[in-house]
PAMITI-7934 format. One record per residue: x, y, z of N, C-alpha, C, O in turn. Coordinates in steps of 0.1 Angstrom, whole numbers, plus 5000, padded with zeros to 4 digits. Atoms other than C-alpha are relative to their C-alpha. Example, Ala and Ser with C-alpha at 12.3 -4.5 7.8 and 13.67 -1.06 7.14 Angstrom:
2
500949885000512349555078500950125000501950125007 499149895000513749895071499250115008499750225009 
END
This chain:
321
500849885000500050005000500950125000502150125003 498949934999501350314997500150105012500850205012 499649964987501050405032501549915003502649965004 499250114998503050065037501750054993502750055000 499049955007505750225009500550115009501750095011 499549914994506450505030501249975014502350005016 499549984990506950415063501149845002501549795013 499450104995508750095051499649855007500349785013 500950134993506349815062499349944985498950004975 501150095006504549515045498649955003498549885013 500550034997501549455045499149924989498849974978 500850075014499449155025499249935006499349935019 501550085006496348945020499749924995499449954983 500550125013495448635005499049945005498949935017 501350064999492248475003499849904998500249894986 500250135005491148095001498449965006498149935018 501650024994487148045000499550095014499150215013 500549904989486248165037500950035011500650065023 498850004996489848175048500650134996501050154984 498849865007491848545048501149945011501049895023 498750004992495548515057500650154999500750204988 499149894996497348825071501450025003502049935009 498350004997500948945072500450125001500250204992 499449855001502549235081501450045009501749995019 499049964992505549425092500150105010499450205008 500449904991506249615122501550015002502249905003 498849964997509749815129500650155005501750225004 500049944990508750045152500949995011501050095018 499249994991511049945175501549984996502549995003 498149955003514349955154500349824995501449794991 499750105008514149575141498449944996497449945003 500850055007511749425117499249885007499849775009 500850124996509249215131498749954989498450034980 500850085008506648985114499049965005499349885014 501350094993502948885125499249984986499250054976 500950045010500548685106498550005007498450055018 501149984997496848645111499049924991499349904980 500450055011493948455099498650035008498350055019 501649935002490448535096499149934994499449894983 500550135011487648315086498650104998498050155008 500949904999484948535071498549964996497749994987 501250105000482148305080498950075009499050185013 501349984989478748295103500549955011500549835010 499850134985479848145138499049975001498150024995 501150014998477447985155499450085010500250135017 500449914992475248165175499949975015500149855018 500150074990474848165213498949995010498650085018 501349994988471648035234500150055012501150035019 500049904987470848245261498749965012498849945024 501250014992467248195273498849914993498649934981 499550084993465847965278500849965005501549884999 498750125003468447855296500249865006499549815015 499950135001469847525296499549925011499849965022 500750044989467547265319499650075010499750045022 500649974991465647515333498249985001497649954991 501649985000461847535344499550124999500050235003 500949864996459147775337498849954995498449854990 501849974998455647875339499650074987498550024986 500249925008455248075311499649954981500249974970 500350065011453447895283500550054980500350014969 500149895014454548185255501750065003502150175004 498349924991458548195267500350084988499850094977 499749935012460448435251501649904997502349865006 498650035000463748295233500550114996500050214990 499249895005466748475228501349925003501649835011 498350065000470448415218501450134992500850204984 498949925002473648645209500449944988500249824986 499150025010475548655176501150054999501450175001 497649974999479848665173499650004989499549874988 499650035013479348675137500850114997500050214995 499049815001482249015131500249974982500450074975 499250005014483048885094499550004987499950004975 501450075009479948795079498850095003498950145014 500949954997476648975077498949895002498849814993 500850074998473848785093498550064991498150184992 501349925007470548815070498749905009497649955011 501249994993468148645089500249845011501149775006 499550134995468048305118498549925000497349964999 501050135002466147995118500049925015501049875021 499450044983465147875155498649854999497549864993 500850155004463547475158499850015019500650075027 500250064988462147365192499549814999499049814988 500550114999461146985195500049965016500250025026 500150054990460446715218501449895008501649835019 499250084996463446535219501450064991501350134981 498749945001467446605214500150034985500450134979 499650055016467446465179499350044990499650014978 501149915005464446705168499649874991499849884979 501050125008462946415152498450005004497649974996 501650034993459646435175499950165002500650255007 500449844997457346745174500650094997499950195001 499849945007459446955156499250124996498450094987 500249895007458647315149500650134998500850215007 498949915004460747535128499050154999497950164995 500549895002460347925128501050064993502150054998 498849955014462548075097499350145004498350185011 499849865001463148415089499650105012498650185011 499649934989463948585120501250114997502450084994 498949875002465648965119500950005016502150015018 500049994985465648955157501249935008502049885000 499250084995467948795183499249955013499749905023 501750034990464148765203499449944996499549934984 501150055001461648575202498549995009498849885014 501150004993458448575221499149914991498649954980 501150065009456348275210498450034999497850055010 501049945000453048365200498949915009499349815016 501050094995449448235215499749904996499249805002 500850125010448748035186500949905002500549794998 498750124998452647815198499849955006500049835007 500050044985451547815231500649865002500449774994 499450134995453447525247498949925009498249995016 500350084988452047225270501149995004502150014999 499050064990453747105300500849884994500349774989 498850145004456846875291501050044999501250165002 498249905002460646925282499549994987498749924982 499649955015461547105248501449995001501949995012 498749995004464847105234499850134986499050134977 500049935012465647405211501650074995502750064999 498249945007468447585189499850094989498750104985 500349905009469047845164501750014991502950004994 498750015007471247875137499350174987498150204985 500249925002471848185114500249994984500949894980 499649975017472048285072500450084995500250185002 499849875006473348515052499650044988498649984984 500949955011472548705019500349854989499549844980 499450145011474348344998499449925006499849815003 500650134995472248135021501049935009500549855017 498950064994475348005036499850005015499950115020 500350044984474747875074500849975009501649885007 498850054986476647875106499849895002500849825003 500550124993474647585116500049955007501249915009 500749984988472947475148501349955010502449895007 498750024986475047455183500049874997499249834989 499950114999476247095190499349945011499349825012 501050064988474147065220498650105002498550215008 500749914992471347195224499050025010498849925017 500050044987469447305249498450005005497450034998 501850074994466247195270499550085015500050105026 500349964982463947345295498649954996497949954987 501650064998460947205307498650115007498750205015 501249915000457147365308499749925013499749805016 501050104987455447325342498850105006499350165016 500949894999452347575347499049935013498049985016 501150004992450747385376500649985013501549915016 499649964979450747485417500549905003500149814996 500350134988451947215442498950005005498150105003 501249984989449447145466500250035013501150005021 500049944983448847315498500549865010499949755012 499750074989450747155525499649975008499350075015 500750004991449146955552501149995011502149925010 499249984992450447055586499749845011498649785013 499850104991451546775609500150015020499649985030 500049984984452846875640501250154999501650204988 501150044990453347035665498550114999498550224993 501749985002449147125667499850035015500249965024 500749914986447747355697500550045007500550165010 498749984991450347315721501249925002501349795000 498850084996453747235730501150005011501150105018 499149984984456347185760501650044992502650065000 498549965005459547275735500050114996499250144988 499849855001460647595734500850014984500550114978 499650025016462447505697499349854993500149774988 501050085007459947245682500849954988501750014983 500050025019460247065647499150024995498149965000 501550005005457747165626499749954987500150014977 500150115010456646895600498450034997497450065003 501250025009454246865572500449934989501649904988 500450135013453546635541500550044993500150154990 499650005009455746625516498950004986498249914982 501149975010453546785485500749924983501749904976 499250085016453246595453499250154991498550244996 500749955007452146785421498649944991498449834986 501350045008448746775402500350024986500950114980 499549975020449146715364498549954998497849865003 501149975010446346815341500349894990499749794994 500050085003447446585315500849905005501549885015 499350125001448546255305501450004995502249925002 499250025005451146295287501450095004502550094997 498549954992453946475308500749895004500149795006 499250064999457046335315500150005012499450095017 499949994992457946255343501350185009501250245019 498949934997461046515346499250135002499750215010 500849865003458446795339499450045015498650135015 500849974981457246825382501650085000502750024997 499249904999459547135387500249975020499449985029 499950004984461547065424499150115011499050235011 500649904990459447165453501050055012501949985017 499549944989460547395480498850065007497650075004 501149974990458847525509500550165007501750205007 499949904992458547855529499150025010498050075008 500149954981457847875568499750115002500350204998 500349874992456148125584499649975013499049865013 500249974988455748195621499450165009500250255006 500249894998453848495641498850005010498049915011 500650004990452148605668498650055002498050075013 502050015003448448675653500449964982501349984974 500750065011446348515624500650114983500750084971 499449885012447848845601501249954994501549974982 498150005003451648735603500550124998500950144987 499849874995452449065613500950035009502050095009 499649954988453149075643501549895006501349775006 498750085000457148915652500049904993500249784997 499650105020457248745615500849945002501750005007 498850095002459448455612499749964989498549944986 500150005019459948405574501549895000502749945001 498850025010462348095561500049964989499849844990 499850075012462748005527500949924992502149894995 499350115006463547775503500549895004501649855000 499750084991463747515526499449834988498449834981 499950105012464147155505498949875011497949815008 500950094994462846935531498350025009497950145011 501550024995459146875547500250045018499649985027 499949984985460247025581500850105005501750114996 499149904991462147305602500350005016499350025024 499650024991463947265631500150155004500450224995 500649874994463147595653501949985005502549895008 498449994992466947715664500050065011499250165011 499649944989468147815700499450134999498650175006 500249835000468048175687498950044995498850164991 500950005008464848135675498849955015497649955012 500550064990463348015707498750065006498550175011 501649884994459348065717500250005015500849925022 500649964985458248225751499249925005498249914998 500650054991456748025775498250085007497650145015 501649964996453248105779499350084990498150134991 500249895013453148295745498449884988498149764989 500350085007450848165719500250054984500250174983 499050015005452248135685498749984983497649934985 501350075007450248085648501649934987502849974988 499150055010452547895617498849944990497749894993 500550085013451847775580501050024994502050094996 498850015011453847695553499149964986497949934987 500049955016453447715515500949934989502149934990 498850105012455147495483500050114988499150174983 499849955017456547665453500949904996501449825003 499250065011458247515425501250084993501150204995 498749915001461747635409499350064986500050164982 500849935007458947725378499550165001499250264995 500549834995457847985400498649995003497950095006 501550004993454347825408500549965012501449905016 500050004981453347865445498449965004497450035002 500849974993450947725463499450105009499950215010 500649884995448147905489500949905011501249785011 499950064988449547885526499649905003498749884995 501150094988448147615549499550055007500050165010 500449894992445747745573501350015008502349955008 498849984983447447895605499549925010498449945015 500050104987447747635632500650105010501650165008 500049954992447547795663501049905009500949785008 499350104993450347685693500150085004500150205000 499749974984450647745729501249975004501449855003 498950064992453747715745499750035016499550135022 500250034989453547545775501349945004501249825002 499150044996457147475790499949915013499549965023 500550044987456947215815501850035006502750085000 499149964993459247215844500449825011499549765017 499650094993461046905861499850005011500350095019 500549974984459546825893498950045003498350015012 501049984997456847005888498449924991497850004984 500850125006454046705875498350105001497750104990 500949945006451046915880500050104998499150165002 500049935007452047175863499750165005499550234996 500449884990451347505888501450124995501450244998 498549934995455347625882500150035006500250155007 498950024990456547575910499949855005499149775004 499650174996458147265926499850075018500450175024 500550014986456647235963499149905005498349824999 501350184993454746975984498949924996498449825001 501350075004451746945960500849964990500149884984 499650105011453746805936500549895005500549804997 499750134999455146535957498949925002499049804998 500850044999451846485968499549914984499549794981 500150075014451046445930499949914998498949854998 498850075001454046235923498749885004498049824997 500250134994452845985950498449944999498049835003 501350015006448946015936500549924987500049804987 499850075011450245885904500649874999500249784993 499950175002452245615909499849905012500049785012 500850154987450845425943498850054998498549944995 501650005005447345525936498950094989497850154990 500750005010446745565902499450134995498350134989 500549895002446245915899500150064985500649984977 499549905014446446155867501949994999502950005007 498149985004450046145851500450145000499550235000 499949884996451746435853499850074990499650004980 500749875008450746765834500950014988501949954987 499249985014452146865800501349934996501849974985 499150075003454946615801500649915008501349945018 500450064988455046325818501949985006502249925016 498849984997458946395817499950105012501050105018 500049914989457846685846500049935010500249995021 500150084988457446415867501649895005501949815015 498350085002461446265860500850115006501550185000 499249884996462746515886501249914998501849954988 498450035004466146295886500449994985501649964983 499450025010466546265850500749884993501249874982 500450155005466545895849499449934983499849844976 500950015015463845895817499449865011499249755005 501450094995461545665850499550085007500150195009 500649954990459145775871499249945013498049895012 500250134991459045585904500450105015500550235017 499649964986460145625942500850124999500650235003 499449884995463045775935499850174997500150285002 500649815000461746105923499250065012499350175017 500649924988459546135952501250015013501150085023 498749984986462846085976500650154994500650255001 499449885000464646335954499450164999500150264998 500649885001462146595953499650015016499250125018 500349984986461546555994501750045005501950105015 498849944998465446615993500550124997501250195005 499949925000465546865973499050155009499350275007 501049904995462547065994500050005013499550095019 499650004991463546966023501450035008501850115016 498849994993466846866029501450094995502650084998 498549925001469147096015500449954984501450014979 499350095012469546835979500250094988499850204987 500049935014470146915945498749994993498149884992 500950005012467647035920499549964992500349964982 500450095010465546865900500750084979500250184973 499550015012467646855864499050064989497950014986 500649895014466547145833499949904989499549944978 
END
């Protein structure tokens, strides 16, 4: 070139079908150096974006969309296929002449529940095609709720100040026959706890919880005499959500070792109790018949009535927390 003539540099080009080779010199720095280059002035293939790969959704009308690297080639229009299976053999339906790097399928595509697999490939003004990714990719349709969870325990009241709180592992309801199995989008669950029917009032909120249960933590711990409401709720990683469960109402009732009828406090009517229950058949003891295991044995016999006339009398140690 006759810039190249000037400042003493080479610079060339050769062409082979959709192959450019580059060469040039550079002696900017006081010795001649040499770089080559090669250029292929093709379509790449393009890149799926969204759907993306094995996921769920709700949205019977998804939108697709994918990116083009093409720098060397002009893209004139893309061609995007969805089917039922990898090998597009089954169900099969192609949408040609696409300007876009969008799609939003219309009402008239609408999808059922099941997995798709889809891909896109691009053309130019010679027809000439990148042609489709080497994998492509699949997400599955799931448009229907779990089912409301049924609550298990604990129900009205309880003596544990951190409880587990269990309910039924929810299955999904399918409208048709013909879903696959893979198509029930993982359920998850979210917990709630609060101190009226509103959930309002001292909110406990946890989510995404995988299993059918929550273990209440130390730091999490109910009040003693408080009463308490909880439900819980299924979504899907689709993004359908069941309604709550009603609110189950709970009392906390803390019992206390030693003390069997339940008064809080440990004094003479409890030994009295004690000795009503087991030499003459009385009522067991009150909210936990563990209140009545002042030594911590896990029995309830003589010696609790000795060690509770020791500890109230003689000076002994306390019946065990």
């Amino acid at each position: 070139t006759p810039l190249a003539g000037l400042i003493g540099e080479y610079i060339g080009i050769s062409s082979y079908g959709k192959q450019n080779n580059l060469v040039w010199t550079d002696t900017r720095e006081g010795d001649q150096e040499v770089y080559t280059a090669k250029v292929m002035s093709e379509l790449l293939i393009t890149k799926l974006l969204s759907p993306s790969n094995s996921s769920y959704l709700t949205d019977n009308t998804p939108v697709f969309a994918w990116k083009e690297y093409s720098y060397y080639d002009t893209v004139s229009f893309y061609r995007l296929q969805y089917a039922l299976d990898k090998n597009f053999s089954t169900g099969v339906q192609t949408i040609d002449s696409l300007t876009d790097t969008t799609l939003t399928l219309p009402d008239s595509l609408a999808l059922i529940d099941t997995t798709y697999y889809w891909r896109v490939q691009s053309f130019n003004n010679s027809g000439d095609s990148s042609g489709y990714q080497d994998t492509p990719f699949l997400f599955n349709l799931d448009t229907d709720a779990p089912a409301i969870p049924f609550i298990i325990s604990p129900i009205d009241t309880t003596s544990d100040s951190t409880p587990l709180f269990t309910w039924n592992a929810v299955t999904i309801f399918r409208k048709l026959p013909i879903m696959k199995p893979q198509v029930a989008s993982p359920v998850r669950y979210t917990w709630q706890m609060a101190q009226d029917t509103g959930f309002t009032l001292n909110l406990l909120t946890v989510s995404n919880l995988v299993s059918s249960n929550y273990q209440l933590p130390d730091n999490q711990a109910l009040d003693d005499g408080q009463t308490y409401f909880w439900r819980v709720k299924a979504f899907d990683l689709a993004g359908n959500q069941s309604n709550s469960s009603f609110p189950i109402q709970l009392k906390v009732t803390l019992y206390l070792r030693g003390d069997p009828n339940a008064d809080k406090k440990i004094n003479l009517s409890d030994i009295v109790y004690l000795v009503g229950y087991i030499f003459k058949g009385g009522p067991a003891p009150k909210l936990n018949l563990l209140s009545g295991d002042a030594n911590c044995d896990t029995k309830i016999n003589l010696a609790d009535v000795i060690f509770l006339v020791n500890y109230l009398f003689k000076g002994g140690k306390a019946p065990c927390s």
